[in-house]
TIROMAR-731555 format. One record per residue: x, y, z of N, C-alpha, C, O in turn; chain; residue in three letters. Coordinates in steps of 0.001 Angstrom, whole numbers. Atoms other than C-alpha are relative to their C-alpha. Layout:
<sites>
SITE,nxx,nyy,nzz,caxx,cayy,cazz,cxx,cyy,czz,oxx,oyy,ozz,chain,resn
SITE,X,Y,Z,X,Y,Z,X,Y,Z,X,Y,Z,A,ALA
...
</sites>
This chain:
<sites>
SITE,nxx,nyy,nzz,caxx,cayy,cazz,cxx,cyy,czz,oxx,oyy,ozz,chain,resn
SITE,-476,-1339,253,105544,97516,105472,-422,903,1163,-1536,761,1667,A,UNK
SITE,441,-1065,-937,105478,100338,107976,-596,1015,-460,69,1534,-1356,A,UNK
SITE,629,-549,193,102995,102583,107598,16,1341,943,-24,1199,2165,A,UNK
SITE,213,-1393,-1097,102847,106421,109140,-1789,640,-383,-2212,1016,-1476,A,UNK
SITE,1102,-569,506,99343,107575,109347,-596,1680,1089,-972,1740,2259,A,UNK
SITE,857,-979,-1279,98029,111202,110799,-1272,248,-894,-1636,-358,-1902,A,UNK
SITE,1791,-744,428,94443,113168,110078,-44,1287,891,825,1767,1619,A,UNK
SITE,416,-901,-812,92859,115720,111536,-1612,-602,-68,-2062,-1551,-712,A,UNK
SITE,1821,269,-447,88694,115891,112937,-220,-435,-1048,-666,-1583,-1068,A,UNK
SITE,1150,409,1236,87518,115701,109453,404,-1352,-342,-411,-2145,-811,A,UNK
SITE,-434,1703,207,89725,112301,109140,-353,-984,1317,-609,-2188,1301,A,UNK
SITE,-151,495,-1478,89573,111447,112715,-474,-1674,-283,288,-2640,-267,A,UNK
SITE,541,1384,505,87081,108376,111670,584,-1030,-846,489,-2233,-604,A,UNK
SITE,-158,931,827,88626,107077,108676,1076,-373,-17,1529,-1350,-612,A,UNK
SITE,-1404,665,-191,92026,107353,110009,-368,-1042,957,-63,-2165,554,A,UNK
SITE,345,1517,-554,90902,104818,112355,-427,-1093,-180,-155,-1990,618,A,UNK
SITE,-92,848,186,89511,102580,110514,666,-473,-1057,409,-1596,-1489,A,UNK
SITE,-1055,660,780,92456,102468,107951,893,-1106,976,1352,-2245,888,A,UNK
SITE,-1340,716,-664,94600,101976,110753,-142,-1408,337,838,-2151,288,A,UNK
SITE,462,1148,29,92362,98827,111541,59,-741,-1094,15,-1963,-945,A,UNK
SITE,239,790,948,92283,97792,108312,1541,-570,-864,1792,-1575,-1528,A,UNK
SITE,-1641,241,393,96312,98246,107486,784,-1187,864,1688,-1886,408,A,UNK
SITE,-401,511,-812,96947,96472,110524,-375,-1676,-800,460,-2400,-1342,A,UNK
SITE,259,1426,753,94967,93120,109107,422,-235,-1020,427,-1383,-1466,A,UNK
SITE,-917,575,1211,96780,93349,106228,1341,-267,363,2298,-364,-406,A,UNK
SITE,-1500,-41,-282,99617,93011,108117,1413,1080,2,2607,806,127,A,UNK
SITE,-896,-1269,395,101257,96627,107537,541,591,1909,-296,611,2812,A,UNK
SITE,-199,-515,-1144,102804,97955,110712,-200,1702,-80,335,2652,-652,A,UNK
SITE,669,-1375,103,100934,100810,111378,670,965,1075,827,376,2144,A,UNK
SITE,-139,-835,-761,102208,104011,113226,-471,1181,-258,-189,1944,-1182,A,UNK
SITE,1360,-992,-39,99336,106346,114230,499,1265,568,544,1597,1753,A,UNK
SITE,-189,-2253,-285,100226,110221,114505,-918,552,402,-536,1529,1045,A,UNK
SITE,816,-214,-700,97095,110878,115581,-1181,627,-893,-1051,407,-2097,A,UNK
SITE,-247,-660,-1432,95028,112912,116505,-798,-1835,598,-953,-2820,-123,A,UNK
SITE,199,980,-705,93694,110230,119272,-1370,-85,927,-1797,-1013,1613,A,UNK
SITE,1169,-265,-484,90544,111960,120395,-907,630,-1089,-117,739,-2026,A,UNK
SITE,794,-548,835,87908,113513,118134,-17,1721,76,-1117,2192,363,A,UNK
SITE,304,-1667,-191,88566,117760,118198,-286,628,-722,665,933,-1442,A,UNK
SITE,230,-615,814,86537,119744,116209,901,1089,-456,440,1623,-1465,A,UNK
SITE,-838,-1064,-503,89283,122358,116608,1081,-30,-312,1683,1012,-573,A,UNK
SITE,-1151,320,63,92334,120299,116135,505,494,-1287,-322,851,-2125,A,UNK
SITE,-677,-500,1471,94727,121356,113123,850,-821,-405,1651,-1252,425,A,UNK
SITE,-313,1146,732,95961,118981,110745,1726,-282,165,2235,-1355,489,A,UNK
SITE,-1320,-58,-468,99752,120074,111047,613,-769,1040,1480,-1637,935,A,UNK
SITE,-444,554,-1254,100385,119077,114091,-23,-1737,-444,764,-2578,-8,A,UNK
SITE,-399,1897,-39,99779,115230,112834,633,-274,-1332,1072,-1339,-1767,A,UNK
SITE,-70,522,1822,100444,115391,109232,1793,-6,-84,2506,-753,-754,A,UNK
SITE,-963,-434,-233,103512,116687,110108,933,-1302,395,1915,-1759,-190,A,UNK
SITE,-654,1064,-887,104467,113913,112534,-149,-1293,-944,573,-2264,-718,A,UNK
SITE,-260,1152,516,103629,111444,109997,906,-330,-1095,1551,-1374,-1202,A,UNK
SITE,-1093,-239,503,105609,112760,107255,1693,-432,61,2470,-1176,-538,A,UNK
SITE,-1509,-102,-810,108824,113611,109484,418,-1819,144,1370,-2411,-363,A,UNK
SITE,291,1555,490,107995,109771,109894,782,-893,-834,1807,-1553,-667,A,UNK
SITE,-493,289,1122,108255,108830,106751,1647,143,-571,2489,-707,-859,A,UNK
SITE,-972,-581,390,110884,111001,105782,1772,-802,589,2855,-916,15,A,UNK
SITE,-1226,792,-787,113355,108990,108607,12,-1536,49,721,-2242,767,A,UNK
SITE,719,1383,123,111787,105714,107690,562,-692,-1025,-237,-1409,-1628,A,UNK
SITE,155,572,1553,113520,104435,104653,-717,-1169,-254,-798,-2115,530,A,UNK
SITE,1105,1336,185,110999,102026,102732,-1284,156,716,-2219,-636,606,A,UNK
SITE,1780,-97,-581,107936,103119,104615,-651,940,-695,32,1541,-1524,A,UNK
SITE,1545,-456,843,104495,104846,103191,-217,984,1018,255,804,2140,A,UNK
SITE,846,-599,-889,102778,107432,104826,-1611,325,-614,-1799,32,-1795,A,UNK
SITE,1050,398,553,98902,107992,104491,-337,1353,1068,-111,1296,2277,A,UNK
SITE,616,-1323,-535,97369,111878,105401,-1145,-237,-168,-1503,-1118,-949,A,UNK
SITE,1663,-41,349,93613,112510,105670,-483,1025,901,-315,1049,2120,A,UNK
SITE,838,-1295,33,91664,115693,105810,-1374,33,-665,-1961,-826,-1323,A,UNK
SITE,2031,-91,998,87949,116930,104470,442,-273,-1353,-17,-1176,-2052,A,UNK
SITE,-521,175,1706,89774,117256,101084,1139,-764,-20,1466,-1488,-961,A,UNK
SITE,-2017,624,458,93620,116037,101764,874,977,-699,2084,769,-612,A,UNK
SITE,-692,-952,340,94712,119167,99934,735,627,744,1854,879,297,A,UNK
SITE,-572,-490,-1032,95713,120710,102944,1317,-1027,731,2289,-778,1445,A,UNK
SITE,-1121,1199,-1081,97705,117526,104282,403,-318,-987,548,-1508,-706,A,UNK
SITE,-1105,-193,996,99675,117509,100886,669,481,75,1806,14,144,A,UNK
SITE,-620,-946,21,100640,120431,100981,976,209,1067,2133,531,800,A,UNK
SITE,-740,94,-659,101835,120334,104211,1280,-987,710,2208,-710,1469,A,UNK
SITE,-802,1252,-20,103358,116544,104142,1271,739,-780,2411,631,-330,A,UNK
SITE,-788,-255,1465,105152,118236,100789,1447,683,799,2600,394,479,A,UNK
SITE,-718,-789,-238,106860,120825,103102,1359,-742,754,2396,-128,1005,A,UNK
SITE,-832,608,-1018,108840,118146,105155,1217,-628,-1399,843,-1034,-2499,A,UNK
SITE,-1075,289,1015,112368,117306,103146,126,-1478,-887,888,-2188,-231,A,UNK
SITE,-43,1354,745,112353,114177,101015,-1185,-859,-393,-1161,-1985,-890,A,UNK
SITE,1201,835,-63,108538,113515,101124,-338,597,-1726,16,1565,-2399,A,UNK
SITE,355,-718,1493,106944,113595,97703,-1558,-568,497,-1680,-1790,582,A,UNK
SITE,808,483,-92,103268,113501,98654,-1021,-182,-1142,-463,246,-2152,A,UNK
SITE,823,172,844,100264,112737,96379,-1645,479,119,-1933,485,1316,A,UNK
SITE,1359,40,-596,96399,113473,96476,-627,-506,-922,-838,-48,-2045,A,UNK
SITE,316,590,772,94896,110679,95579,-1704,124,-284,-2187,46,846,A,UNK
SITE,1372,69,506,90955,110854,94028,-163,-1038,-822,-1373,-1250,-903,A,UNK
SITE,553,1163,556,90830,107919,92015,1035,-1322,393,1970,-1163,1177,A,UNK
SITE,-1170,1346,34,92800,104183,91850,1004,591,-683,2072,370,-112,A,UNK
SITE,-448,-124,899,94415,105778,88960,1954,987,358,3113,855,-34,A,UNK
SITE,-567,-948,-411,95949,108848,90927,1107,-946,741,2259,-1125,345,A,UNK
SITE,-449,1245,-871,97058,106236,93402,935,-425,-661,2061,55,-536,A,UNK
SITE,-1053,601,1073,98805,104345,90933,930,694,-177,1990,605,442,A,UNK
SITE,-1090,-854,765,100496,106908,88880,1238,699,1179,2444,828,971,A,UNK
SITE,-857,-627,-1095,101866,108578,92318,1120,-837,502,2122,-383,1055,A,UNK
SITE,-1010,1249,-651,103766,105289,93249,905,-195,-1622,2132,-293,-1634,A,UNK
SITE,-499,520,840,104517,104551,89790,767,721,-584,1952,408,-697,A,UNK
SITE,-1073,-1006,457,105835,107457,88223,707,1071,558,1674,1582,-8,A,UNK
SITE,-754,-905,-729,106783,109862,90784,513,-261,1394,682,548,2306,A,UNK
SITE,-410,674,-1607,107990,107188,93748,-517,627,900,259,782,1842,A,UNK
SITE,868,-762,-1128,105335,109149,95959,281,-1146,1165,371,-2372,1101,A,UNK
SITE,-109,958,-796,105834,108110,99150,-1206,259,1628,-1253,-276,2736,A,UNK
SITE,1150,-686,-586,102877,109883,100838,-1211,0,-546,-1227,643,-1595,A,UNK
SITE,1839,-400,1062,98844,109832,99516,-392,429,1619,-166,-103,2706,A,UNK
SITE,906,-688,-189,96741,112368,100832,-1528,-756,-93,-1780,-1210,-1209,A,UNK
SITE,1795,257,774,92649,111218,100732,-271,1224,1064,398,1717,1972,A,UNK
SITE,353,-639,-247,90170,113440,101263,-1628,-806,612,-2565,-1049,-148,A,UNK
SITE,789,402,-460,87749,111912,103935,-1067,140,-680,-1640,-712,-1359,A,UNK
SITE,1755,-296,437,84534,113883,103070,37,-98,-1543,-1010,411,-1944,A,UNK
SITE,-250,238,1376,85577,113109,99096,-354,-1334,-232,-995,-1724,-1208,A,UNK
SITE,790,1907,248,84948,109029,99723,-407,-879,918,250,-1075,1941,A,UNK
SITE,309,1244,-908,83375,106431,101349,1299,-762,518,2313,-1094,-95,A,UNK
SITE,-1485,863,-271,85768,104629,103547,-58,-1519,-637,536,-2387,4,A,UNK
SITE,-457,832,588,85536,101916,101182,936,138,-1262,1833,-655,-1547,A,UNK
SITE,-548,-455,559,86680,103617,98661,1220,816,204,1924,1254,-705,A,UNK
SITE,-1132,-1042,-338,89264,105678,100750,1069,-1779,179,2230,-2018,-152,A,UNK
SITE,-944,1368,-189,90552,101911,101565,562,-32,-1195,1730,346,-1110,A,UNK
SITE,-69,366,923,90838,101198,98248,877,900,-987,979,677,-2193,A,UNK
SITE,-926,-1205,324,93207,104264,97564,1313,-531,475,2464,-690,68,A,UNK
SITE,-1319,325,-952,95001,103184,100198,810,-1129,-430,2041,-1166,-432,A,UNK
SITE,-381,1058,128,95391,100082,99276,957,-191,-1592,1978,-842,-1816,A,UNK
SITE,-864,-243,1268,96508,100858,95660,1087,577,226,2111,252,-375,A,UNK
SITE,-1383,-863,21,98950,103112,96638,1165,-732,806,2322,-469,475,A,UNK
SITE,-884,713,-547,100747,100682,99123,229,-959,-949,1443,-1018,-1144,A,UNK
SITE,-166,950,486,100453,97879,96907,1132,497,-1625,1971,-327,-1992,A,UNK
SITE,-796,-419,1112,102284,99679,93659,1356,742,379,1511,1621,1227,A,UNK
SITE,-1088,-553,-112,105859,100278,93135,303,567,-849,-352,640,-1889,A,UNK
SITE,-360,-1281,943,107736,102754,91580,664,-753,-1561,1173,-1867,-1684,A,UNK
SITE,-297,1264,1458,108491,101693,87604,1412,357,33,1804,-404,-852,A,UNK
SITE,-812,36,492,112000,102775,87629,1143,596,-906,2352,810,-1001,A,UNK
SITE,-561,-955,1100,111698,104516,84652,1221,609,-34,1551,1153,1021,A,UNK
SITE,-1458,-1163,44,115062,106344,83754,-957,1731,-267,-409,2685,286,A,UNK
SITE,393,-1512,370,112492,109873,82380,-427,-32,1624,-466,1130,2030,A,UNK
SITE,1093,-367,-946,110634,109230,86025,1000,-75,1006,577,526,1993,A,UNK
SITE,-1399,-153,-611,114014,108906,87814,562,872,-308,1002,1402,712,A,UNK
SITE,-861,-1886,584,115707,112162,86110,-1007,1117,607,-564,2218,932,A,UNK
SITE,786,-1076,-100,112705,114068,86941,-146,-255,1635,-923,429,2301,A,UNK
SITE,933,-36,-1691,112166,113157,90654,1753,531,526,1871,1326,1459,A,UNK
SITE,-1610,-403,-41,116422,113688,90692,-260,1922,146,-174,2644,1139,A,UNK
SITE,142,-1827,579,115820,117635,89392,-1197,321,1188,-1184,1517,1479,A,UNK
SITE,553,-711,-682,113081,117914,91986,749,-170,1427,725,732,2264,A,UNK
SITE,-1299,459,-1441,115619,116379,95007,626,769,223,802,1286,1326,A,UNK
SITE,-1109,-1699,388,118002,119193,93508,-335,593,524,74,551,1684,A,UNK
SITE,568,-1031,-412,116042,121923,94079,-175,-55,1217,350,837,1883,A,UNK
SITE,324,-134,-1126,114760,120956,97114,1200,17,970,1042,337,2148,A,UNK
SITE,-1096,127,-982,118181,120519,98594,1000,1229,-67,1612,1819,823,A,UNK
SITE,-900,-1702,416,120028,123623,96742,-265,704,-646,394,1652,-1074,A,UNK
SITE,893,-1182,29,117417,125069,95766,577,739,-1917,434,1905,-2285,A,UNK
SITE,-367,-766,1106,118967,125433,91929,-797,-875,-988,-757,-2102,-1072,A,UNK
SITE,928,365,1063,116412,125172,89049,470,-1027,-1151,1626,-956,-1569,A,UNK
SITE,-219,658,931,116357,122698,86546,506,427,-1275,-163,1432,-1515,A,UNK
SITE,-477,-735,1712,117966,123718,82804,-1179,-187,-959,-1798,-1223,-1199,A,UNK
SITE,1471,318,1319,115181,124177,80138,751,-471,-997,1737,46,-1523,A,UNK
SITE,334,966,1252,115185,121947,77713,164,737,-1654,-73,63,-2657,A,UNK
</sites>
């Protein structure tokens, strides 16, 4: 699977050794960066690029990382067709692939050990989306919006 991965400083580390570690699993990794360590650097600039990525990638993953990952959600979110996630447990992980075909997880470096940030990672590549017809109508109504911008009908 192709993989898009950016970070910023506070990821700088653990995006590198995902990218090492995606790679031995055999995932074709493409690194957004950043590529040097800048206390300074701003997350946009890569999160962005990994997204956009994604977004032109059909069938590929992308994988953000920040101090929290909140920030590189939010901003993955803004790019057209990405549905990102922020994952904190296996569980989050899961559910993001499973019920809302996420095709982006967020971790939040300074939130886990990079064994545990692996282990996010690794859930979230490894699970596919269920299918569902309620989890398919609902990711449909958010596609909507995002494309013409017209609200869902209440129920």
């Amino acid at each position: 699977m192709r993989v898009y991965i950016g970070a910023d400083h506070a990821g700088y580390e653990l995006k590198n050794h995902l990218v090492s570690v995606l790679k031995e699993y055999g995932h074709e990794v493409t690194d957004c960066g950043p590529f040097v360590y800048d206390p300074e650097d701003d997350y946009p600039a890569f999160v962005l690029r990994a997204a956009e990525g994604v977004a032109g990638d059909p069938g590929s993953l992308g994988v953000v990382i920040g101090g929290s990952g909140n920030g590189e959600q939010i901003a993955a979110n803004k790019v057209r067709g990405i549905r990102a996630v922020l994952a904190w447990n296996e569980d989050t992980a899961r559910l993001g692939r499973e019920h809302n075909n996420a095709n982006v997880v967020s971790v939040g470096a300074r939130q886990h050990t990079a064994k545990e940030a692996t282990k996010l990672v690794q859930t979230f590549l490894a699970t596919a989306f269920s299918g569902d017809e309620r989890h398919s109508r609902r990711i449909a109504q958010i596609a909507s919006y995002e494309t013409i911008g017209q609200l869902p009908p209440l129920p």
